[in-house]
mmCIF file as Biopython writes it, N, C-alpha, C and O atoms, coordinates in Angstrom:
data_model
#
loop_
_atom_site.group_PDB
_atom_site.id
_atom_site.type_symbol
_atom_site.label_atom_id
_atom_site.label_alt_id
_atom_site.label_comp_id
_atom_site.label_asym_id
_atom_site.label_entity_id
_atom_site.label_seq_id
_atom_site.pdbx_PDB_ins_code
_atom_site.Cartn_x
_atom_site.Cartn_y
_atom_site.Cartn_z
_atom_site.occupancy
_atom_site.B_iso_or_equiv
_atom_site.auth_seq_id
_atom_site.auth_asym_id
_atom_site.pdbx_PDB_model_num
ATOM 1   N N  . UNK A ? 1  ? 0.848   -1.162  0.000  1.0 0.0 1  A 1 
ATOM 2   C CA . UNK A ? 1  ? 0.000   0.000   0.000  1.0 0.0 1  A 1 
ATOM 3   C C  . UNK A ? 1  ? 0.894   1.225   0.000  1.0 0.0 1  A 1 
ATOM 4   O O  . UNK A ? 1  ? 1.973   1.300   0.589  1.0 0.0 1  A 1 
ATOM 5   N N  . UNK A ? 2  ? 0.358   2.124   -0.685 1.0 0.0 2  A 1 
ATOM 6   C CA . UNK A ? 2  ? 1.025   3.629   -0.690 1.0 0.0 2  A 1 
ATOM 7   C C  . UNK A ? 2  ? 0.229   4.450   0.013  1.0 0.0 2  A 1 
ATOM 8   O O  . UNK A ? 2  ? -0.891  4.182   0.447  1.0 0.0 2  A 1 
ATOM 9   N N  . UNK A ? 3  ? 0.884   5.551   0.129  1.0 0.0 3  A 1 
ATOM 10  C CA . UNK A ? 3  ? 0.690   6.668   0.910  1.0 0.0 3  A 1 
ATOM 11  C C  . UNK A ? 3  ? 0.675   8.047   0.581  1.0 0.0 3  A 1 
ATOM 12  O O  . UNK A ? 3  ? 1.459   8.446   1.442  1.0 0.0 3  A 1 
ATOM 13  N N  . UNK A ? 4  ? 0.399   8.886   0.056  1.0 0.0 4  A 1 
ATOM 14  C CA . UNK A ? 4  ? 0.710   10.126  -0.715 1.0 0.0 4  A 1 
ATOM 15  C C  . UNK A ? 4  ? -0.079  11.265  -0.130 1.0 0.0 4  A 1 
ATOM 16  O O  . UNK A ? 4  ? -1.262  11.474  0.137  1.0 0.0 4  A 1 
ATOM 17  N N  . UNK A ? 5  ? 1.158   11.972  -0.033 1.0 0.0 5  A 1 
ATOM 18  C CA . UNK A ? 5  ? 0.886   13.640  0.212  1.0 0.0 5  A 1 
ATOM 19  C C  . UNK A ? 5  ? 1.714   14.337  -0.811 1.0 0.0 5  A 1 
ATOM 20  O O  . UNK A ? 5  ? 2.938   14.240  -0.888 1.0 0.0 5  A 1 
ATOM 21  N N  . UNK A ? 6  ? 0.867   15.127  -1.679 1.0 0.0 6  A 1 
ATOM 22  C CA . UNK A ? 6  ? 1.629   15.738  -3.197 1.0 0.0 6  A 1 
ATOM 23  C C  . UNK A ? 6  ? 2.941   16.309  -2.592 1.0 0.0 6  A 1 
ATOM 24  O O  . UNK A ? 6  ? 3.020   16.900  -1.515 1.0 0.0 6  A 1 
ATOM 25  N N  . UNK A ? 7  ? 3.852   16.070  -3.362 1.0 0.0 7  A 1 
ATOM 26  C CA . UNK A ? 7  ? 5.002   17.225  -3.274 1.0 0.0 7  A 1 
ATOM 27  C C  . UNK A ? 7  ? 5.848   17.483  -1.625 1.0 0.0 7  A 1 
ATOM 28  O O  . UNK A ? 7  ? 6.666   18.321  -1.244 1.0 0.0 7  A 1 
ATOM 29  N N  . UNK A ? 8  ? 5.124   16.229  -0.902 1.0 0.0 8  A 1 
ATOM 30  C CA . UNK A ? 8  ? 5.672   16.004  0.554  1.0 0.0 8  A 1 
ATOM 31  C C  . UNK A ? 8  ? 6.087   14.930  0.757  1.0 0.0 8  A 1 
ATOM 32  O O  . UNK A ? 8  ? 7.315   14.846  0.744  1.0 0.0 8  A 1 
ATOM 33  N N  . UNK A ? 9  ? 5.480   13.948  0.965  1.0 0.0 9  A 1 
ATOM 34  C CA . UNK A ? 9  ? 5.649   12.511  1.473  1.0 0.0 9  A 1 
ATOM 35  C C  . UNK A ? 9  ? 4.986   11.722  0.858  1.0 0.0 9  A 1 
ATOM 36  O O  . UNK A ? 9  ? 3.838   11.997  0.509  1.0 0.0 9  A 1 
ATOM 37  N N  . UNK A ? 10 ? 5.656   10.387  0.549  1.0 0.0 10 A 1 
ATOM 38  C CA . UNK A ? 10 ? 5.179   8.892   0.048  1.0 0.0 10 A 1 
ATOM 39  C C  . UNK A ? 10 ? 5.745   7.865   1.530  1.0 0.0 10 A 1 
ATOM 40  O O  . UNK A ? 10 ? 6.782   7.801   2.190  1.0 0.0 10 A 1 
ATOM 41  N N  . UNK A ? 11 ? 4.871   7.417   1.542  1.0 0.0 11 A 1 
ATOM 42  C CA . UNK A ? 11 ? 4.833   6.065   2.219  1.0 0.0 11 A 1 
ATOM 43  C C  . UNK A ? 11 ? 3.860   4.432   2.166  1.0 0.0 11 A 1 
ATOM 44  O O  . UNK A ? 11 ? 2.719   4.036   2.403  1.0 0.0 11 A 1 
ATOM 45  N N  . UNK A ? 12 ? 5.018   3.961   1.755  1.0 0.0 12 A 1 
ATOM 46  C CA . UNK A ? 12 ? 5.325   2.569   1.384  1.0 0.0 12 A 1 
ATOM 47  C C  . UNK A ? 12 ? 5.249   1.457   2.405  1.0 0.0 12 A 1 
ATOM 48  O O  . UNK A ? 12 ? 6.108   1.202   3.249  1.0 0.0 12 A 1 
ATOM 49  N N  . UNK A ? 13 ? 4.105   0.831   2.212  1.0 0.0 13 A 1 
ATOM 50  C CA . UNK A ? 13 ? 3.833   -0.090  3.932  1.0 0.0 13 A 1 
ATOM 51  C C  . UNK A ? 13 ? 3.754   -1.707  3.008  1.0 0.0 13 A 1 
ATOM 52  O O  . UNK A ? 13 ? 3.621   -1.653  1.785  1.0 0.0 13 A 1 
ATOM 53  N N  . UNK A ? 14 ? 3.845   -3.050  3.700  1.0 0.0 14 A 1 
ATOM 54  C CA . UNK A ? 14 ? 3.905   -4.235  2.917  1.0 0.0 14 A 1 
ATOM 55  C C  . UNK A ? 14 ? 3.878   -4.811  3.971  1.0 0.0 14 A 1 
ATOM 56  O O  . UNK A ? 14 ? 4.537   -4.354  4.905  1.0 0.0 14 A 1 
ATOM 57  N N  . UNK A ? 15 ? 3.126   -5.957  4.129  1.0 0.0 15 A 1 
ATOM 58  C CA . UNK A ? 15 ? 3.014   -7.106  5.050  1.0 0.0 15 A 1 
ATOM 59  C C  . UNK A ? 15 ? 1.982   -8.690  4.145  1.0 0.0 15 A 1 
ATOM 60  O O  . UNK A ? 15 ? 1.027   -8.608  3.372  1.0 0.0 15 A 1 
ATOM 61  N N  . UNK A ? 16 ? 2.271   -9.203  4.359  1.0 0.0 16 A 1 
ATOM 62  C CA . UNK A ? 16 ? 2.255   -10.704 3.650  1.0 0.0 16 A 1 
ATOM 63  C C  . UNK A ? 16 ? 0.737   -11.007 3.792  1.0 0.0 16 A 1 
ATOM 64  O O  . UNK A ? 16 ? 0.009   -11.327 2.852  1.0 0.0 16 A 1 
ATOM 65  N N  . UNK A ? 17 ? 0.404   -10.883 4.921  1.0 0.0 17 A 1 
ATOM 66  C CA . UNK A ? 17 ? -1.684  -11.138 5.401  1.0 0.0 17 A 1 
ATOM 67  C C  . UNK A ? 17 ? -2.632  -9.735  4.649  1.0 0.0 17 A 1 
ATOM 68  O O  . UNK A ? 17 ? -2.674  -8.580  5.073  1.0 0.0 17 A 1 
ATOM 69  N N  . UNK A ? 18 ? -3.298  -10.280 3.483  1.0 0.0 18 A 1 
ATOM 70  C CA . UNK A ? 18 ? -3.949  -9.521  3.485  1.0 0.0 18 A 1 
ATOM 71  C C  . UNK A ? 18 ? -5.523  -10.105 3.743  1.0 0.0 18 A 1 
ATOM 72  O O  . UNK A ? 18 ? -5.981  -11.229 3.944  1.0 0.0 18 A 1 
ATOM 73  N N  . UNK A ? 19 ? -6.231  -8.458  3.606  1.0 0.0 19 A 1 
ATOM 74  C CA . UNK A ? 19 ? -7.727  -8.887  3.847  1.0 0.0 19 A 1 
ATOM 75  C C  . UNK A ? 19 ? -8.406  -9.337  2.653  1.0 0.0 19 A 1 
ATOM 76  O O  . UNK A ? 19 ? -7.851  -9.652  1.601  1.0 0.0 19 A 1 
ATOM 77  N N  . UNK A ? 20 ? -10.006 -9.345  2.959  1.0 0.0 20 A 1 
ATOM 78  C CA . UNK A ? 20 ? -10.782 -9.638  1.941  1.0 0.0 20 A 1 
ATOM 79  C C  . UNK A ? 20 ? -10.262 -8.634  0.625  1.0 0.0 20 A 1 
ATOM 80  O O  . UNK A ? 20 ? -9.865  -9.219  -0.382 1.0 0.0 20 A 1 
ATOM 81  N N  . UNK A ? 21 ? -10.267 -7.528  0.638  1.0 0.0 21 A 1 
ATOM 82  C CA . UNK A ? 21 ? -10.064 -6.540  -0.555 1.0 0.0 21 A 1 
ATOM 83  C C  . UNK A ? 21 ? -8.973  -6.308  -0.842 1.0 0.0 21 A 1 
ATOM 84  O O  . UNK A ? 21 ? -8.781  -5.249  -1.439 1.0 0.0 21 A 1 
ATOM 85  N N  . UNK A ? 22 ? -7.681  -7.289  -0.509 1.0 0.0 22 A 1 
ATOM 86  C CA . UNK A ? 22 ? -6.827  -7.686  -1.290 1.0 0.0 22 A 1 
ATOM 87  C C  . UNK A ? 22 ? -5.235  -6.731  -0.253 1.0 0.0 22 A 1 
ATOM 88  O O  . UNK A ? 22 ? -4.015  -6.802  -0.403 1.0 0.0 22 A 1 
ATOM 89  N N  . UNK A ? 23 ? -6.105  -5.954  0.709  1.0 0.0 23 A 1 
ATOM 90  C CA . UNK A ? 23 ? -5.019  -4.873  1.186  1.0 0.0 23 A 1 
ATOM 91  C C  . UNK A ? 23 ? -4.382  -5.654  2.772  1.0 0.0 23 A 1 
ATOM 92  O O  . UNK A ? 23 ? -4.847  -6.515  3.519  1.0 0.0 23 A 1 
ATOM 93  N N  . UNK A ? 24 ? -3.087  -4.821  2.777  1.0 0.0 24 A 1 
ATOM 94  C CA . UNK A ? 24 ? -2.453  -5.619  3.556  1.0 0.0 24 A 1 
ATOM 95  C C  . UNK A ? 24 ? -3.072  -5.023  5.529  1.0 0.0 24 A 1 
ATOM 96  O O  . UNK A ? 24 ? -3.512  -3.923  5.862  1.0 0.0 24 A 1 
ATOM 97  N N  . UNK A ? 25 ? -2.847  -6.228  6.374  1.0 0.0 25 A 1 
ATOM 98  C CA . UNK A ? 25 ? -3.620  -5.900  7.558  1.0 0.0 25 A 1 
ATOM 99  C C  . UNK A ? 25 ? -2.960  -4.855  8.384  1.0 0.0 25 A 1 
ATOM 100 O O  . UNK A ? 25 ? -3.460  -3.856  8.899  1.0 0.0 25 A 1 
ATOM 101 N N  . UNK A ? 26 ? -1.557  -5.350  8.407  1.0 0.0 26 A 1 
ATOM 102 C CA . UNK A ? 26 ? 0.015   -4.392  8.596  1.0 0.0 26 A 1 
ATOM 103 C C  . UNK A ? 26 ? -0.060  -3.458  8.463  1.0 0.0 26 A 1 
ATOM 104 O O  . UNK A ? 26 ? -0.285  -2.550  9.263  1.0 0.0 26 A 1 
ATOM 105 N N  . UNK A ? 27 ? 0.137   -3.460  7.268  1.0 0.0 27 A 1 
ATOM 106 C CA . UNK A ? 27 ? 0.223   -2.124  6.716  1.0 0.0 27 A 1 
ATOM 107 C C  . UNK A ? 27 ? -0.968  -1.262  6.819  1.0 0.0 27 A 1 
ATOM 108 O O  . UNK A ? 27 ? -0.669  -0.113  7.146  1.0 0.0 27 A 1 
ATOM 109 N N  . UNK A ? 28 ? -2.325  -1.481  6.624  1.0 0.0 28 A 1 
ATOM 110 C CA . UNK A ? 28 ? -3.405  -0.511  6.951  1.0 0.0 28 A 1 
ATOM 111 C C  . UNK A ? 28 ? -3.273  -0.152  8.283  1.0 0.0 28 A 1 
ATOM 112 O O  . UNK A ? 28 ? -3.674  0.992   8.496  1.0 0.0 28 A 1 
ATOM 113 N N  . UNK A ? 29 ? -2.801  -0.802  9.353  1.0 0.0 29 A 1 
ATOM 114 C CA . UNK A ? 29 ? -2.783  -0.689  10.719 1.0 0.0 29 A 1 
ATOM 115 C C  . UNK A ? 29 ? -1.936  0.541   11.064 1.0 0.0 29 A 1 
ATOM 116 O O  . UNK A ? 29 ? -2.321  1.383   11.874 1.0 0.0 29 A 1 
ATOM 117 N N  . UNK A ? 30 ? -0.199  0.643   10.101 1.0 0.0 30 A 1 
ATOM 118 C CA . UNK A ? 30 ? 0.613   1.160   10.177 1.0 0.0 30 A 1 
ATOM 119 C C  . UNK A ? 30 ? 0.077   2.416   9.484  1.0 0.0 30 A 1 
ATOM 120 O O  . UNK A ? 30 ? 0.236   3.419   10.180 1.0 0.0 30 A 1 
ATOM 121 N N  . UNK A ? 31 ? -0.546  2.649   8.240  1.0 0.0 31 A 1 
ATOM 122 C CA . UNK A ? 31 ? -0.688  3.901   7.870  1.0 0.0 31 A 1 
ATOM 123 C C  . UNK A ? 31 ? -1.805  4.859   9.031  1.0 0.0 31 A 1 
ATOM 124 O O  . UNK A ? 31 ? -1.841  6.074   9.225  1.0 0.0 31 A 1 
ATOM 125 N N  . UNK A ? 32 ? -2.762  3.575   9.744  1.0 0.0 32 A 1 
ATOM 126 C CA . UNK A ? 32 ? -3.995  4.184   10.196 1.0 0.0 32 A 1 
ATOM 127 C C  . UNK A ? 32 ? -2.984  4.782   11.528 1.0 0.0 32 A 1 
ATOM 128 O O  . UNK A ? 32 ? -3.471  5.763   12.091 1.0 0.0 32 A 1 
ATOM 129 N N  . UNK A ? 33 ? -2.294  4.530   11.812 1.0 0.0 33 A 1 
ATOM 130 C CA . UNK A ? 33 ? -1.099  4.829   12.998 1.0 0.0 33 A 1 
ATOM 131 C C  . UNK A ? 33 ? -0.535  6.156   12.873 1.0 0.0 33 A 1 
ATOM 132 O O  . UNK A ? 33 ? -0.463  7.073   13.692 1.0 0.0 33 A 1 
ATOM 133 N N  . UNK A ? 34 ? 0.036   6.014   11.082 1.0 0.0 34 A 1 
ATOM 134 C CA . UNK A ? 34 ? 0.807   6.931   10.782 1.0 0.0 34 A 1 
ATOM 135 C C  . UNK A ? 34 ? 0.115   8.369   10.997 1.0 0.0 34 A 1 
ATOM 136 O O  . UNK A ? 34 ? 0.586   9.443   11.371 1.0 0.0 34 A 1 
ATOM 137 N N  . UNK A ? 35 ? -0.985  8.041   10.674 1.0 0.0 35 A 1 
ATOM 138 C CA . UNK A ? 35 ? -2.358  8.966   10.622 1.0 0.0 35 A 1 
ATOM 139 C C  . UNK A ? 35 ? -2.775  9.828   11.701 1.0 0.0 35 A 1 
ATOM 140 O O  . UNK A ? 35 ? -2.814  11.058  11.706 1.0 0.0 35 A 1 
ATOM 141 N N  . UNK A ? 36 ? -3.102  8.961   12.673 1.0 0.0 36 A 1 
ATOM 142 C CA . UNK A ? 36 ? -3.204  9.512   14.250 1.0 0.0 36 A 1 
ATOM 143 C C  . UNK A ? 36 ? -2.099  10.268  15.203 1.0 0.0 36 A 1 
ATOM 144 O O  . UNK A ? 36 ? -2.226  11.337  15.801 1.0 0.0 36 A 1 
ATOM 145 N N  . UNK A ? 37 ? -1.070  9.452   15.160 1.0 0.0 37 A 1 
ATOM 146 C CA . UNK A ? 37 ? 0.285   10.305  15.170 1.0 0.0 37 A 1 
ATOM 147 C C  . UNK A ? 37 ? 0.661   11.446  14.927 1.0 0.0 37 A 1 
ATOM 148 O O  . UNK A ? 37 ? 1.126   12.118  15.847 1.0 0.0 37 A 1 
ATOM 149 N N  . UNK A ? 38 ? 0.558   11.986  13.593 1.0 0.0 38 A 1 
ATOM 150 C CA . UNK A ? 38 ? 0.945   13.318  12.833 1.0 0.0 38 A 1 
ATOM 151 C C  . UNK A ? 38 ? -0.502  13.862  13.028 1.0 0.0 38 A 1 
ATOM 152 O O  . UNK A ? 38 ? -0.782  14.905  13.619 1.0 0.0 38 A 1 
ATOM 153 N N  . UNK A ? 39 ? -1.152  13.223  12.594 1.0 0.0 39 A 1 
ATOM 154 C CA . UNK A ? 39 ? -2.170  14.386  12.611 1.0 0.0 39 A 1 
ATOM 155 C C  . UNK A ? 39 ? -2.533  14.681  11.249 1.0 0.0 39 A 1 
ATOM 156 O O  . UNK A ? 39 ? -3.489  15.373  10.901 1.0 0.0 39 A 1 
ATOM 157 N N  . UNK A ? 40 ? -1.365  13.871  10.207 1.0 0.0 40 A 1 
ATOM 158 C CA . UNK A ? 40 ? -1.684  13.955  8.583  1.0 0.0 40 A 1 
ATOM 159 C C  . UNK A ? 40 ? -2.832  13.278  8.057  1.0 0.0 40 A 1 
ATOM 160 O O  . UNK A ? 40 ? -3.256  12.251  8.586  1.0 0.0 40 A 1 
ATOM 161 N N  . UNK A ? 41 ? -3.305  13.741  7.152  1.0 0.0 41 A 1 
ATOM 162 C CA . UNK A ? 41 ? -4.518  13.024  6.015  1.0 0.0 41 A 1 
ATOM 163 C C  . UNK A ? 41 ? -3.595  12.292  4.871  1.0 0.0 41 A 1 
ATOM 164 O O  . UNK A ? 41 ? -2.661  12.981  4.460  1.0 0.0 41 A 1 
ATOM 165 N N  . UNK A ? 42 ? -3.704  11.307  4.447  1.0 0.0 42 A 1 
ATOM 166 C CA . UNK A ? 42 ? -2.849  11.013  3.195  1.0 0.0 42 A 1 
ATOM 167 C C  . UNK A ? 42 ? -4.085  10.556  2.405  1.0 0.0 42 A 1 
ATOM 168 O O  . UNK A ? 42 ? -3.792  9.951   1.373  1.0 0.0 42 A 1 
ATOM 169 N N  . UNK A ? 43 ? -5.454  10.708  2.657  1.0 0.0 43 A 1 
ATOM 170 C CA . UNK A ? 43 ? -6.402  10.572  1.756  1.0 0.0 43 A 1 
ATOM 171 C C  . UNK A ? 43 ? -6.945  12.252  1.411  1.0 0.0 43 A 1 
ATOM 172 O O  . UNK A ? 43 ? -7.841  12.456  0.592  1.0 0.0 43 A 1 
#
């Protein structure tokens, strides 16, 4: 899974278990983390 903020930041998350819709569990966990943390939107 990627991560994008234009012209700021990309982040790149990967873990082996994914869910029904094909995305990884890890990694959604880690961006939803990344998220709360900063305080950033990357949607």
């Amino acid at each position: 899974m990627i991560g994008v903020i234009s012209n700021q930041l990309k982040v790149a998350v990967w873990s082996p278990r994914l869910n029904e819709k094909g995305n990884s569990f890890a990694g959604q966990y880690a961006l939803e983390l990344f998220t709360t943390k900063t305080g950033i939107s990357i949607f």
